[in-house]
C-alpha positions in Angstrom: 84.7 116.5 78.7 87.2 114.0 77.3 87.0 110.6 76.6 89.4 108.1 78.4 89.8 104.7 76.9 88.7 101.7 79.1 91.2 98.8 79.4 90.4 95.2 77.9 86.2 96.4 77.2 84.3 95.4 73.8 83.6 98.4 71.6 80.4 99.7 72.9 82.2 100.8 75.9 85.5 101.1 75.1 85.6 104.7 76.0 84.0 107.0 79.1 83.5 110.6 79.2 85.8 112.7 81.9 85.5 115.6 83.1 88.4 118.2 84.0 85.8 120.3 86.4 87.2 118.9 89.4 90.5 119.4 88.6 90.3 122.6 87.9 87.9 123.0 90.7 91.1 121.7 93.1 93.4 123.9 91.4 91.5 127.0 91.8 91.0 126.1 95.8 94.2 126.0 96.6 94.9 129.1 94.5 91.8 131.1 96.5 93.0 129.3 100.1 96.6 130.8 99.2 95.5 134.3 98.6 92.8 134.0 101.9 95.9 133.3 103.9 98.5 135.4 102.7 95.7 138.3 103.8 94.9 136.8 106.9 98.6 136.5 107.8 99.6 140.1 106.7 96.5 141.3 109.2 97.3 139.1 111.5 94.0 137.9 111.8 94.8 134.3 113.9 96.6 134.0 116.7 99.6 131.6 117.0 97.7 128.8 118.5 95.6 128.8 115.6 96.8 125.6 113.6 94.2 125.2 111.2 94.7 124.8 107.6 98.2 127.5 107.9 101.1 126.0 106.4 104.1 124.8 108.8 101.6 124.2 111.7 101.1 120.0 112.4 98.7 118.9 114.5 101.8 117.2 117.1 103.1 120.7 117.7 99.6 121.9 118.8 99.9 119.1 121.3 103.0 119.9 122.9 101.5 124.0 123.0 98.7 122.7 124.8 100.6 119.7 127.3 103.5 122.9 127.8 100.7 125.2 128.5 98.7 122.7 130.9 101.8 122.4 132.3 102.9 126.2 132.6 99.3 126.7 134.4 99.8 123.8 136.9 103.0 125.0 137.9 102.0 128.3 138.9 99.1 126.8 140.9 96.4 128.2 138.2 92.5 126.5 137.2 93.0 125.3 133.9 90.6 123.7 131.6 90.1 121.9 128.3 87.0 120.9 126.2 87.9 118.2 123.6 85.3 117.5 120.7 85.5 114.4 118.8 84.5 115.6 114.9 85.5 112.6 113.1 81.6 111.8 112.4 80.2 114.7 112.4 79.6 115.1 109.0 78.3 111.9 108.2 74.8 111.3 107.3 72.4 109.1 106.5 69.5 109.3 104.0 66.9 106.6 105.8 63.5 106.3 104.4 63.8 109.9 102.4 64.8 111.5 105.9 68.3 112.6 106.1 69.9 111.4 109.5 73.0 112.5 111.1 
């Protein structure tokens, strides 16, 4: 813990107590996800269309893999289908009434 001083406060609380946890939590995270992906990439654990959290991949070229895939199937006269999920909620929740909602 250190102590941060508070801009323009009186003396009783000029000062609040920080903690360097978290940083060191982030820094030791991206040292761990580093090493899990260096492995996983050596083995050649994930495929190529697997964008997810692997450095150089953005989420626009996974688009154009999947439109020039669509595309590639349709051409050739082949059933092709997609399932699209919409995660941007799904891990908020709610605490209602001492129940935990989702």
């Amino acid at each position: 813990m250190i102590s941060i001083p508070k801009p323009r406060k009186d003396a009783a609380t000029l000062y609040h107590p920080t903690s360097l946890l978290e940083t060191i939590d982030k820094l030791f995270e991206r040292i761990l996800q580093a090493r899990i992906l260096s492995e996983v990439n050596c083995l050649g654990l994930l495929g190529d269309e697997h964008f997810g959290f692997r450095p150089k991949r953005l989420t626009f070229q996974q688009l154009a893999y999947l439109v020039e895939r669509v595309n590639r199937n349709f051409s050739k006269k082949r059933i092709t289908g997609t399932l699209f999920r919409d995660l941007a909620k799904a891990l908020d929740a709610q605490l209602v009434d001492g129940v935990l909602t989702i």
